[in-house]
SETORDREN-233432 format. One record per residue (C-alpha): z, x, y; residue number from 1. Coordinates in Angstrom, 1 decimal. Example, Ala and Ser with C-alpha at 12.3 -4.5 7.8 and 13.67 -1.06 7.14 Angstrom:
SETORDREN-233432
<up:7.8 east:12.3 north:-4.5 i:1>
<up:7.1 east:13.7 north:-1.1 i:2>
end
This chain:
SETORDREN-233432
<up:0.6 east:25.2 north:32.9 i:1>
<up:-1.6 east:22.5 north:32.8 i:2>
<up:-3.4 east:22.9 north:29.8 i:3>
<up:-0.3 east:23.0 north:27.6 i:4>
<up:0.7 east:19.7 north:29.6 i:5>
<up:-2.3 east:18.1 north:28.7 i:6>
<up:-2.0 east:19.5 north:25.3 i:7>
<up:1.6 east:17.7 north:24.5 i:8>
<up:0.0 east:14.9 north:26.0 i:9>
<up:-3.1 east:14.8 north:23.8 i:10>
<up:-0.8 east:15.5 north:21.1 i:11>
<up:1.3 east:13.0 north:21.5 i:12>
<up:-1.1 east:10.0 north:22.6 i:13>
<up:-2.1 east:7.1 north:21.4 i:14>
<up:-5.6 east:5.9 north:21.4 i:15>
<up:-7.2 east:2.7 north:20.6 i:16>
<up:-9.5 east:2.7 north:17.8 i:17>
<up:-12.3 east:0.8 north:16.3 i:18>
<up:-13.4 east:0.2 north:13.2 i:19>
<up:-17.6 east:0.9 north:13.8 i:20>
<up:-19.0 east:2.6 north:10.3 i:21>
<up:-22.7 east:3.5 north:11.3 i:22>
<up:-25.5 east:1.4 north:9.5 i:23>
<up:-26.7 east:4.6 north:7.8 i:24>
<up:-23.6 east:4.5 north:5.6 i:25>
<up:-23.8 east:1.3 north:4.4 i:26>
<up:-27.8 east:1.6 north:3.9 i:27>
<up:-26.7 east:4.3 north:1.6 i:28>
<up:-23.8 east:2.4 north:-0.1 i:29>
<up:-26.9 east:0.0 north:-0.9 i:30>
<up:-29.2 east:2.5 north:-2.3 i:31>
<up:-26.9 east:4.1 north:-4.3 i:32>
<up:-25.7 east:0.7 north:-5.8 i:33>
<up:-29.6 east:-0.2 north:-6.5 i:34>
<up:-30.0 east:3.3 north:-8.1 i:35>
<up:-26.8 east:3.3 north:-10.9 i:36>
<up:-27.2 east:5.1 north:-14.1 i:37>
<up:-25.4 east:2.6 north:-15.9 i:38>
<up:-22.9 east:4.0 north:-19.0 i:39>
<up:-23.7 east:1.5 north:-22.3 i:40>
<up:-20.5 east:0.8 north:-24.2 i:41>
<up:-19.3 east:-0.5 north:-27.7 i:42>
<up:-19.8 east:-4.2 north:-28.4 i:43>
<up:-16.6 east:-6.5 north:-28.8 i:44>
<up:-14.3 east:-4.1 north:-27.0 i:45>
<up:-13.8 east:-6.5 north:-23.3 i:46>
<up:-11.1 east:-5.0 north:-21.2 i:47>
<up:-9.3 east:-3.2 north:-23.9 i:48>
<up:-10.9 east:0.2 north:-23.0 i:49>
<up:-12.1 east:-0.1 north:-19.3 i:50>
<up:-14.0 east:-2.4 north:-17.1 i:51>
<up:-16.9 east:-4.0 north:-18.9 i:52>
<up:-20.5 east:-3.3 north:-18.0 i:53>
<up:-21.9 east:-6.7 north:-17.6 i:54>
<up:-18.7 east:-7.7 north:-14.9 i:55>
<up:-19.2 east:-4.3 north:-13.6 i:56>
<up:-22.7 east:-4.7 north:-12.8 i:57>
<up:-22.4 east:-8.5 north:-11.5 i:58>
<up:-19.8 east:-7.3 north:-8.9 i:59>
<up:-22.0 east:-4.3 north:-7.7 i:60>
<up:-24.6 east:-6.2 north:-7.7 i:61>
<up:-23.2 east:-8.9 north:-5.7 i:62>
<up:-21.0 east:-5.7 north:-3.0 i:63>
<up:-24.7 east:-4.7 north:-2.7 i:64>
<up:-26.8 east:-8.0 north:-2.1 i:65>
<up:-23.8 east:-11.3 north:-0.4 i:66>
<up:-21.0 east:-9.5 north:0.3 i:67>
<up:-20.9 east:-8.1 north:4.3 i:68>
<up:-19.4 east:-5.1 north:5.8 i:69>
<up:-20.1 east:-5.9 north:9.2 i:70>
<up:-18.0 east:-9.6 north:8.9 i:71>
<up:-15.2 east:-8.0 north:7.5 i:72>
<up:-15.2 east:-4.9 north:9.8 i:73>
<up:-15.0 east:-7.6 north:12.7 i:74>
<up:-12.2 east:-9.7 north:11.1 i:75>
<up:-10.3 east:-6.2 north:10.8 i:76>
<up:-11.3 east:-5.9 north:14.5 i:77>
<up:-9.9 east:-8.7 north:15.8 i:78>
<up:-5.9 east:-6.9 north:15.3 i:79>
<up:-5.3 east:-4.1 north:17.7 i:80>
<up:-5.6 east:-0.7 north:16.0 i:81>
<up:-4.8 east:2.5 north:17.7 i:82>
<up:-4.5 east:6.5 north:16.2 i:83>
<up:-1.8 east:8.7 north:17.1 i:84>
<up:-1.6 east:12.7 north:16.1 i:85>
<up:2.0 east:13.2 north:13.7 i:86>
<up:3.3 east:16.5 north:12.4 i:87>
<up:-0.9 east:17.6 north:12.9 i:88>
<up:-2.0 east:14.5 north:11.4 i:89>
<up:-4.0 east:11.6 north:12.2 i:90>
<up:-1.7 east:8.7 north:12.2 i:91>
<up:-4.1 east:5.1 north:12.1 i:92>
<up:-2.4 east:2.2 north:12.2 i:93>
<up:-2.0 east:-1.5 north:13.3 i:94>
<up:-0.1 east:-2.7 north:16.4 i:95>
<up:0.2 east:-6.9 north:16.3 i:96>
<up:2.8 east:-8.3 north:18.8 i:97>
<up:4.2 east:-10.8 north:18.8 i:98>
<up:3.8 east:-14.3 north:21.6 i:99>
<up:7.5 east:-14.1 north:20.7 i:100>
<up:9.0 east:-11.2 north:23.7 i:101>
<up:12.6 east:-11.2 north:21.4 i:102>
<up:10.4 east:-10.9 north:17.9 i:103>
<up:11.9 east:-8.2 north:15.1 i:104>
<up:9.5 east:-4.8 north:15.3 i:105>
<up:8.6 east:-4.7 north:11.4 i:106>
<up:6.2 east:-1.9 north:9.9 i:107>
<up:4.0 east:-3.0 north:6.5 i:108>
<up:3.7 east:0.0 north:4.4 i:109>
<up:0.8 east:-0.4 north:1.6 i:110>
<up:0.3 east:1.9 north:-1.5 i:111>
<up:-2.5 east:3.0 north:-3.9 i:112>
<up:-5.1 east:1.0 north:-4.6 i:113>
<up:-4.4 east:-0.6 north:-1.6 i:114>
<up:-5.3 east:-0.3 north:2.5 i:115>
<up:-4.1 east:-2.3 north:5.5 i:116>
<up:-6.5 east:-5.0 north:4.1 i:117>
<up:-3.4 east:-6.1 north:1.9 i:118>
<up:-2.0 east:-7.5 north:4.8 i:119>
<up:-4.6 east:-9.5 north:6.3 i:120>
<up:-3.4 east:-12.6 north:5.7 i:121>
<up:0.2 east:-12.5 north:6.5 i:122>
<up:-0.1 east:-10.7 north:9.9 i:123>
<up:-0.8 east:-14.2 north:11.6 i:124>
<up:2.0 east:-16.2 north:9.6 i:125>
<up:4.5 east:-13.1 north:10.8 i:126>
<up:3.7 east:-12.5 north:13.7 i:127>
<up:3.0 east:-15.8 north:15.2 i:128>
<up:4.9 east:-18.0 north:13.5 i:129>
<up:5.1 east:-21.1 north:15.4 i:130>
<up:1.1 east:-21.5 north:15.2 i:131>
<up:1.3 east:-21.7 north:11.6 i:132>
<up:4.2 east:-24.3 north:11.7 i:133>
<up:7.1 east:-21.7 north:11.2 i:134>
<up:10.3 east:-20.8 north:13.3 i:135>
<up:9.8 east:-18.6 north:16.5 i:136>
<up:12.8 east:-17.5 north:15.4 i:137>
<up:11.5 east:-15.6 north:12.7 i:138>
<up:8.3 east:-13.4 north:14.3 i:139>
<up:7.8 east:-9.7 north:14.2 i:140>
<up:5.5 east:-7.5 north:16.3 i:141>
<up:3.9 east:-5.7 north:13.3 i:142>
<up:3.3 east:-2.2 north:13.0 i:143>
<up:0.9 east:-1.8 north:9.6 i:144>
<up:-0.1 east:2.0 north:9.0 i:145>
<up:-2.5 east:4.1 north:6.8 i:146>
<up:-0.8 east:6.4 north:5.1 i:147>
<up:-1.8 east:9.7 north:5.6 i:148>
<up:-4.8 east:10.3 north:3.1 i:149>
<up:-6.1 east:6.7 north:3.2 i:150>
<up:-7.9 east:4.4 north:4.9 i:151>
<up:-8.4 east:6.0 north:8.7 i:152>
<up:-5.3 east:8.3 north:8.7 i:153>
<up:-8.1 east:11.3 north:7.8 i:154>
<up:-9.2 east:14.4 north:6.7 i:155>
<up:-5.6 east:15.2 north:5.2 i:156>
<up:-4.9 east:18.3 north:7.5 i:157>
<up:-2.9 east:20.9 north:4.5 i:158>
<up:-1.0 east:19.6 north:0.9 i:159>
<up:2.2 east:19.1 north:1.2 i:160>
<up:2.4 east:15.2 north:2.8 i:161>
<up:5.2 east:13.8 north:0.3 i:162>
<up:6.5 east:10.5 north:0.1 i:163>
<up:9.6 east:12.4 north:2.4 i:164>
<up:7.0 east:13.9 north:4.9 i:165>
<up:5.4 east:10.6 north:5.0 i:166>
<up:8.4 east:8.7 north:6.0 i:167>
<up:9.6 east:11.3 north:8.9 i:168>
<up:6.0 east:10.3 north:10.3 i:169>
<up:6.3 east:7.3 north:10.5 i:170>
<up:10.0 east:7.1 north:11.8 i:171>
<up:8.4 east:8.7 north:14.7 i:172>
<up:5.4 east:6.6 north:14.6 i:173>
<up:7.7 east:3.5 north:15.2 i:174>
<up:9.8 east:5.8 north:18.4 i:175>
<up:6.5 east:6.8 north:19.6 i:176>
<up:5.7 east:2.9 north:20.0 i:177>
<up:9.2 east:2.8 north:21.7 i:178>
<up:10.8 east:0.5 north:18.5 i:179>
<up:14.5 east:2.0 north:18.6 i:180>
<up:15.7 east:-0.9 north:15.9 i:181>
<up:13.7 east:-2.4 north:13.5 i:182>
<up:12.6 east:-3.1 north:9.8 i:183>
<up:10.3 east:-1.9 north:7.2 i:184>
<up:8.6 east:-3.3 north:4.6 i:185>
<up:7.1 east:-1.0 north:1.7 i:186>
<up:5.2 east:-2.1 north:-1.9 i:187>
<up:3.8 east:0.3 north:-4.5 i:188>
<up:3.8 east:3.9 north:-2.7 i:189>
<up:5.3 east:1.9 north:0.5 i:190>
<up:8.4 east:1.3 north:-2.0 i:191>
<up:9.3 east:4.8 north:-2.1 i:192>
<up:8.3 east:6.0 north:2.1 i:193>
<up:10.5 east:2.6 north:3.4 i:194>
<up:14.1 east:3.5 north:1.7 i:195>
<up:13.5 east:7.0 north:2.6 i:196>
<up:13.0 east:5.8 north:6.2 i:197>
<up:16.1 east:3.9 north:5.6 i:198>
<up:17.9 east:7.4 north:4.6 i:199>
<up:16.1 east:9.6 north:7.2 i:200>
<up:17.1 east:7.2 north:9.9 i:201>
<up:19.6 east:4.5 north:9.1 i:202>
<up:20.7 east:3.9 north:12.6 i:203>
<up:17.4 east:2.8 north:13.4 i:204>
<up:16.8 east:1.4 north:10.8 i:205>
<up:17.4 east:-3.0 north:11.0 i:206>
<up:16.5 east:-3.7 north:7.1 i:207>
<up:14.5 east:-2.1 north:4.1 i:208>
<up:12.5 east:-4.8 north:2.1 i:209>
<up:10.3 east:-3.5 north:-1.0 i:210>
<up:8.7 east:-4.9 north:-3.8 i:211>
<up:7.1 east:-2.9 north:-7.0 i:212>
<up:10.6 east:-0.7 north:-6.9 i:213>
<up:10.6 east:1.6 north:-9.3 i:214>
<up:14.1 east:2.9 north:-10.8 i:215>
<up:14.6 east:5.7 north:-12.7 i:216>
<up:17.9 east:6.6 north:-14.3 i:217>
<up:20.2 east:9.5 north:-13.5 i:218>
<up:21.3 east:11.0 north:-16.7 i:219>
<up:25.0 east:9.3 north:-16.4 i:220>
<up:26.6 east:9.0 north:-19.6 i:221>
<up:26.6 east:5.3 north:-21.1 i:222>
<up:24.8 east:4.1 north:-18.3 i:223>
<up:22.0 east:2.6 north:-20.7 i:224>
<up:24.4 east:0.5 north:-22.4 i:225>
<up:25.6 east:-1.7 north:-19.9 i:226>
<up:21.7 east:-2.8 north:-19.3 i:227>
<up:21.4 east:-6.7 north:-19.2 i:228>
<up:18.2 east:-8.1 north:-21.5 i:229>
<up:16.0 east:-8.1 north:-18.5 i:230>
<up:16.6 east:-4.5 north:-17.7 i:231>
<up:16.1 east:-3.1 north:-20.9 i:232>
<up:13.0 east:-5.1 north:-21.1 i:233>
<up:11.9 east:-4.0 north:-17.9 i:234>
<up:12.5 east:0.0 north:-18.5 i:235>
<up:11.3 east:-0.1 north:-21.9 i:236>
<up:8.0 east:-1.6 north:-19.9 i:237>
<up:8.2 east:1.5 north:-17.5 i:238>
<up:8.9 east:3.6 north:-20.6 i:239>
<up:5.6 east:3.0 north:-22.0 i:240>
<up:3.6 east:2.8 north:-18.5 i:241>
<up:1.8 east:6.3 north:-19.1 i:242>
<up:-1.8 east:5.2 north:-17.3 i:243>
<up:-4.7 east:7.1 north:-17.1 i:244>
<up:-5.1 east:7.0 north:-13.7 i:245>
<up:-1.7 east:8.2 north:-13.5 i:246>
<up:-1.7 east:11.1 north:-15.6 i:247>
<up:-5.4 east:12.1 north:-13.5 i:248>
<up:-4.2 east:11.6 north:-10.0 i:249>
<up:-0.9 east:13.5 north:-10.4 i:250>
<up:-2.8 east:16.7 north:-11.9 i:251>
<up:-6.3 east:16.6 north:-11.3 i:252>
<up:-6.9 east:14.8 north:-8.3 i:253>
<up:-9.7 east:17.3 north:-7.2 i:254>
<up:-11.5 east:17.1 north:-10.0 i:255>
<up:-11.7 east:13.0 north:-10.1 i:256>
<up:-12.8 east:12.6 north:-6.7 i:257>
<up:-16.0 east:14.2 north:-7.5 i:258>
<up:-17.3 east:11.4 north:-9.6 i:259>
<up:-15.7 east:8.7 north:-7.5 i:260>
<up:-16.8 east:10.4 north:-4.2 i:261>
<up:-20.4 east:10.4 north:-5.2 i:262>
<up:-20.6 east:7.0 north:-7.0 i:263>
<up:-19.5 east:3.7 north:-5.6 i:264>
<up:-19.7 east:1.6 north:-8.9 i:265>
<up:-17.4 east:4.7 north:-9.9 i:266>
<up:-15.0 east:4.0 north:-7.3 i:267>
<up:-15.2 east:0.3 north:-7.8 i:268>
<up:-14.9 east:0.3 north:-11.3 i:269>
<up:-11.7 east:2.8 north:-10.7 i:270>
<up:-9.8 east:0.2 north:-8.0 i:271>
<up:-11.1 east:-3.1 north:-9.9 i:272>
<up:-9.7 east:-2.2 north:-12.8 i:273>
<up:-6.3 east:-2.0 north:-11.2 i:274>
<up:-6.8 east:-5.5 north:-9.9 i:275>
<up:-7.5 east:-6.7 north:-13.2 i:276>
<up:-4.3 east:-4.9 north:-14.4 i:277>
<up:-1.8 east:-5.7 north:-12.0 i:278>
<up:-2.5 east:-9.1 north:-11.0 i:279>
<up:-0.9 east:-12.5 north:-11.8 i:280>
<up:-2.3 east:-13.9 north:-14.5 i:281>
<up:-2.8 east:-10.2 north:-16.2 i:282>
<up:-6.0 east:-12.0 north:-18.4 i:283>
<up:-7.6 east:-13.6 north:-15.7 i:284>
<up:-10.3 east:-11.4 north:-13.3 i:285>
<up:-9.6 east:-9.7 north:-10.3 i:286>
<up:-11.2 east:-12.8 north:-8.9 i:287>
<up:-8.7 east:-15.3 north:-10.3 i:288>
<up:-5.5 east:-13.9 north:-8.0 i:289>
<up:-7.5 east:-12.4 north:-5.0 i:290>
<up:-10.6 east:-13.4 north:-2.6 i:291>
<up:-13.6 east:-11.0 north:-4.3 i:292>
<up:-14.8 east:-10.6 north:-0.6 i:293>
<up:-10.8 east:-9.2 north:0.3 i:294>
<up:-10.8 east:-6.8 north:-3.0 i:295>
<up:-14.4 east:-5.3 north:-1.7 i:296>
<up:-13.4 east:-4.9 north:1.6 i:297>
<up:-10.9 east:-2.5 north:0.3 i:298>
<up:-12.7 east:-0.7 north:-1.8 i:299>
<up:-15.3 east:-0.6 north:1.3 i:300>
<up:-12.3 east:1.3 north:3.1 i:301>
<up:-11.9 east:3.8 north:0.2 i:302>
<up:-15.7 east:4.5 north:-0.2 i:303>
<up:-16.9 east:4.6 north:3.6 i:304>
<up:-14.0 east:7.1 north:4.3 i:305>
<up:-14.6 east:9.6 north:1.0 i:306>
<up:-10.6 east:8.7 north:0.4 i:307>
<up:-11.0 east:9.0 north:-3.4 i:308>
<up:-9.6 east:12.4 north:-3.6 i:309>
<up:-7.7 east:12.5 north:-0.7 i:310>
<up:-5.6 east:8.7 north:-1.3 i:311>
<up:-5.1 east:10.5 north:-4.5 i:312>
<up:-2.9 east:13.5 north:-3.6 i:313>
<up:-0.1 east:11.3 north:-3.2 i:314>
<up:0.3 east:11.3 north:-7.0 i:315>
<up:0.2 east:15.0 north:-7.4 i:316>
<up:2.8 east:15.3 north:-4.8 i:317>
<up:5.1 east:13.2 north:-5.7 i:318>
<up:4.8 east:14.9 north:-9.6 i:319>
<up:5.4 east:18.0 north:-7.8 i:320>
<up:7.9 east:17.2 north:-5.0 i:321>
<up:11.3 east:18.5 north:-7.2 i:322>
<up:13.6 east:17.6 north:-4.5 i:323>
<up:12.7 east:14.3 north:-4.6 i:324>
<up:14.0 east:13.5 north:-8.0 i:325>
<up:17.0 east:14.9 north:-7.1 i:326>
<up:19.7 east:12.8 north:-6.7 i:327>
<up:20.8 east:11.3 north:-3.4 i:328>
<up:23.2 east:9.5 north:-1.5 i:329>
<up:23.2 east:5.9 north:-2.0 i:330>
<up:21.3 east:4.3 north:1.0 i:331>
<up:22.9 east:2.4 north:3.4 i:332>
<up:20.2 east:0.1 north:5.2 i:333>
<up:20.5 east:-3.2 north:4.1 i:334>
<up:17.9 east:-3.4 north:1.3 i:335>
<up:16.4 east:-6.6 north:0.0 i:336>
<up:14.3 east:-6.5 north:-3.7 i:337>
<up:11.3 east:-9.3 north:-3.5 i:338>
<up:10.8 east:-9.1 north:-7.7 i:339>
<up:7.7 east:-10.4 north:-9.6 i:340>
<up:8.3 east:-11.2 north:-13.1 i:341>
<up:5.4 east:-10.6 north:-14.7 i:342>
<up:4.6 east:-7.3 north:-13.3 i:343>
<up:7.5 east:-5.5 north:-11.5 i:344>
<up:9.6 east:-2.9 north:-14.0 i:345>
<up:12.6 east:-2.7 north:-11.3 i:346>
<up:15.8 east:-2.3 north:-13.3 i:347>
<up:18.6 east:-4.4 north:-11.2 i:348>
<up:21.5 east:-1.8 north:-12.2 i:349>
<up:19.4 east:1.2 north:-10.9 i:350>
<up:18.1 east:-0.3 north:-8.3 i:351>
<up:21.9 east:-1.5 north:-6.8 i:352>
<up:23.1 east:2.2 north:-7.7 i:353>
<up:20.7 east:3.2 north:-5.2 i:354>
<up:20.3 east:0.9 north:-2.5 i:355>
<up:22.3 east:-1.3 north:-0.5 i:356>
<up:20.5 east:-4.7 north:-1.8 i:357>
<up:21.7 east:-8.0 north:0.0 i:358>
<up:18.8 east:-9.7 north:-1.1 i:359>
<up:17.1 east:-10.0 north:-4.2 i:360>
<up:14.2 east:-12.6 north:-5.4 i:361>
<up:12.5 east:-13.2 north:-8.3 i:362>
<up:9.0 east:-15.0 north:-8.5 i:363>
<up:7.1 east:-16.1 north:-11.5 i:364>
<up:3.9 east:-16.2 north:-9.3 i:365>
<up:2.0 east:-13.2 north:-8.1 i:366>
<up:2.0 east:-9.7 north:-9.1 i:367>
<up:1.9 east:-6.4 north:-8.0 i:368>
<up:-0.1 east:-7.1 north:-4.7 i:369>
<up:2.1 east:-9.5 north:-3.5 i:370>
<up:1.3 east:-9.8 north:0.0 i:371>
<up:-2.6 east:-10.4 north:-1.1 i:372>
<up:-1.7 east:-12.5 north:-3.9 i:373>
<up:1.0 east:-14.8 north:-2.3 i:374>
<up:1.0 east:-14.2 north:1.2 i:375>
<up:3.0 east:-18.0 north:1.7 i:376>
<up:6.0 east:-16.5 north:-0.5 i:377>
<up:6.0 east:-12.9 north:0.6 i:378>
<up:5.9 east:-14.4 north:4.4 i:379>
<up:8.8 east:-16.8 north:3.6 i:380>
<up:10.6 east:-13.4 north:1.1 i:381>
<up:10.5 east:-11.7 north:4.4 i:382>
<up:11.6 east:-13.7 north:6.6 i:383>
<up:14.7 east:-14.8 north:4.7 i:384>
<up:15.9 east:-11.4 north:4.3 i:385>
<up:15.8 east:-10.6 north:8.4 i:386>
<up:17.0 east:-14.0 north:8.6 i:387>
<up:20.5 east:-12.9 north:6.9 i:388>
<up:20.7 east:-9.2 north:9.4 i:389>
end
């Protein structure tokens, strides 16, 4: 009788975690680095078909001799982390309360390229607002996961952990923590898990706020041509979105994680070139929009925890998971829609077909990493929304 006690206990505990990645690993992140058999390339070309060598080999060569792990590993430290076991899963995740005892429970939900590192600069302003000059009145404890495949929340334990999947664990991730009302916030994969949270568990459920939304449409008749300028601009954008990246980790994600696993100028050359893409401005550098010390630190994440492969299933099984493009109820959580105009694709119709949206902003600065990118405006975004449940 005991055992299976202590079993369900086990099973159901959480435990505080550190990050502590051993020397040896990052004495062999170093080697390899010094040791790249570096790929030539065409003249002229810039950023049209890649990352170029010569910025490639600057920012290795600057991961591998100024930037440190060990700084960043303690500034990661400093917020209260904590692993939990869901649905046979390691569950890793942040847990920031609040000075505030009547503060809003809110979980941050990240996507792909991305980590709990997107974050890092808007826990404080959230969750303590009055030391950063804000209203009491507006604090959230914070509950910021990995998703299941990234960062800490690892091995992947069997296929199957869709976007669905991925949302009932973290419903009970936030019951578990003893959070029977509160809100979510989700960008890029986090976009889809938070209004599925929202449908899995509306009574819970305070408020849904997303940015990156994608839309699809439904196959309605006429329902292209009442489209305003902005939303046919915006699906004709999604329309022709057909990335490599996307195409590779939606089918082969195996067989990528190979190279990236084994190479770390592979795997930083695979996220950089994301942050080049999907940044505010687009032909700036990574650089230009986000700290380079913040954008290694993630990459760090990916490359100390092997989560090429794994971060990447996510892709495949969304491609495969046919229920989820079925259609579905409308939602019925109060949704707000933070917007940026240079890189979001959210078409407003689709988007208000599907979701309850009581809020929506649009913001001509920052791009797809919005909480890195401007944490000031996602912070205030945020706080206006709860401000108006």
């Amino acid at each position: 009788m005991m055992n299976t006690h202590s079993h369900l206990n086990a099973d159901t505990a959480i435990r505080p975690f550190r990050i502590e990645i051993p020397q040896s690993d990052i004495d062999d992140l170093k080697d390899r680095l010094a040791r790249t058999r570096w790929s030539g390339e065409m003249p002229g070309v810039g950023w049209s078909r890649g990352v170029p060598v010569n910025y490639l080999k600057e920012l290795a060569e600057y991961w591998r001799n100024d930037y440190d792990w060990r700084e960043h590993e303690a500034k990661l430290n400093e917020y209260p982390q904590f692993t939990t076991t869901i649905d046979g899963q390691t569950i890793h995740f942040l847990h920031v309360k609040s000075p505030e005892s009547d503060a809003t429970p809110l979980m941050l939900i990240h996507g792909w390229p991305g980590s709990i590192v997107e974050f890092m600069d808007v826990i404080g302003p959230l969750s303590n607002p009055r030391a950063y000059g804000g209203d009491p009145a507006g604090a959230f404890h914070l509950v910021i996961p990995s998703i299941p495949g990234f960062g800490f929340s690892m091995p992947l334990t069997e296929p199957g952990w869709t976007v669905g999947r991925i949302a009932g664990a973290f419903v009970q991730l936030m019951a578990r923590l003893g959070y029977a009302r509160y809100g979510v916030h989700g960008g890029d994969t986090g976009s889809f898990v938070a209004p599925v949270m929202g449908q899995r568990a509306p009574d819970h459920l305070i408020g849904v706020h997303v940015n990156s939304l994608l839309t699809f449409p439904n196959g309605d008749e006429g329902e292209m041509d009442e489209l305003s300028e902005e939303d046919r601009n915006r699906y004709a954008m999604m329309e022709g979105f057909n990335d490599g990246y996307l195409q590779i980790q939606s089918l082969r994600p195996q067989t990528l994680a190979y190279g990236l696993h084994d190479s770390p100028v592979g795997q930083l050359a695979w996220i950089v070139e994301k942050f080049k893409e999907l940044t505010e401005p687009e032909e700036g550098l990574p650089e230009d929009s986000i700290d380079r010390d913040r954008m290694l630190t993630n990459v760090s994440l990916y490359w100390f925890n092997g989560t090429a492969g794994s971060s990447a299933q996510i892709y495949y099984e969304s491609k495969h998971d046919y229920a989820a493009w079925e259609p579905k109820e409308r939602g019925t959580v109060p949704t707000g829609v933070l917007l940026s105009l240079s890189h979001d694709i959210t078409v407003r119709r689709f988007a208000e077909r599907d979701h309850h949206i009581v809020h929506w902003s649009e913001f001509e600065q920052g791009g797809h990493f919005f909480a890195m990118e401007q944490p000031a405006l996602f912070t205030q975004d945020v706080r206006e929304f709860f401000r108006k449940l």
